[in-house]
C-alpha positions as CSV (number, residue, x, y, z in Angstrom):
1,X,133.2,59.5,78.3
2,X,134.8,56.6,76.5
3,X,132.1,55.0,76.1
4,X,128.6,54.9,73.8
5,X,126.3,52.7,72.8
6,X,126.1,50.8,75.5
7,X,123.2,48.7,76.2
8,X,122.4,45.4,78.9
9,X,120.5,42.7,77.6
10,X,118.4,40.0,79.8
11,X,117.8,36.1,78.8
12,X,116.8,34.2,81.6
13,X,119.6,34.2,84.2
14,X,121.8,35.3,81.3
15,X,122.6,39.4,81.1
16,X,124.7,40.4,78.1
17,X,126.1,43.9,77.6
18,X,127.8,46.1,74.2
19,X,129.6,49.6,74.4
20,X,132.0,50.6,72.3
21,X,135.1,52.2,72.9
22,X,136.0,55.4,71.6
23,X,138.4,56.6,73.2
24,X,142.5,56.4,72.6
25,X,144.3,54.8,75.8
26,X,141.9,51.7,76.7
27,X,144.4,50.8,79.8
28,X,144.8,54.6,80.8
29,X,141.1,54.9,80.4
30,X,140.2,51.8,82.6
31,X,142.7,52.4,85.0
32,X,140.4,56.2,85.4
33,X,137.3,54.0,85.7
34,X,138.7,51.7,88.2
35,X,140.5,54.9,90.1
36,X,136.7,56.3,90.6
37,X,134.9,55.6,93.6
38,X,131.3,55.4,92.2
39,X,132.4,53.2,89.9
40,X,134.2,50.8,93.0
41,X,131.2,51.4,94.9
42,X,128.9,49.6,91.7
43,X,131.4,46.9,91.3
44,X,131.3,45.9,94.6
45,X,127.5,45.9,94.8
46,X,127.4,44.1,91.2
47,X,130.3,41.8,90.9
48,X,128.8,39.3,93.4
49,X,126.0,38.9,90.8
50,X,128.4,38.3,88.0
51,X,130.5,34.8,87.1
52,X,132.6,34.8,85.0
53,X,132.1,32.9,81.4
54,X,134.2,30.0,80.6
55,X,137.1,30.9,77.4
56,X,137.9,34.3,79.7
57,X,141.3,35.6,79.7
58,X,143.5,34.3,83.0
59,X,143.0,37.7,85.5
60,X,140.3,39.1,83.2
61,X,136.2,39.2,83.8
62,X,135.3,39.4,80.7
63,X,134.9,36.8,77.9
64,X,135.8,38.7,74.4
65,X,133.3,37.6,72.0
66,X,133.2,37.4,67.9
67,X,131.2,39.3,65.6
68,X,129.8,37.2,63.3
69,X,127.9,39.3,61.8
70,X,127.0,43.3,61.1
71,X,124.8,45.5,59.3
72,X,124.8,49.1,59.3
């Protein structure tokens, strides 16, 4: 899998989630995950619950984000 660390957070109404990528095609890669029909299956049970967050990327979902700050 392409992906690790990934964790959902809840605030309120407000769900946040992290992975990280570790793959080495990102578009090949999601194009596999959105080929999948458990995965198409999950979005369309989940994306009704989602909006999508002001600053997104025109035809994206997702909102990047910046780190401000890290410690390993």
């Amino acid at each position: 899998m392409w992906w690790c660390n990934y964790s959902i957070f809840l605030e309120g109404e407000l769900l946040f989630s992290y992975a990280e990528y570790v793959g080495d095609d990102y578009a090949a890669d999601m194009a596999k995950m959105a080929a999948d029909p458990v995965t198409r299956r999950w979005w369309q049970l989940t994306d009704p619950c989602q909006e999508q967050m002001e600053g997104a990327v025109p035809g994206e979902w997702w909102t990047a984000m910046r780190e401000v700050f890290h410690h390993d």
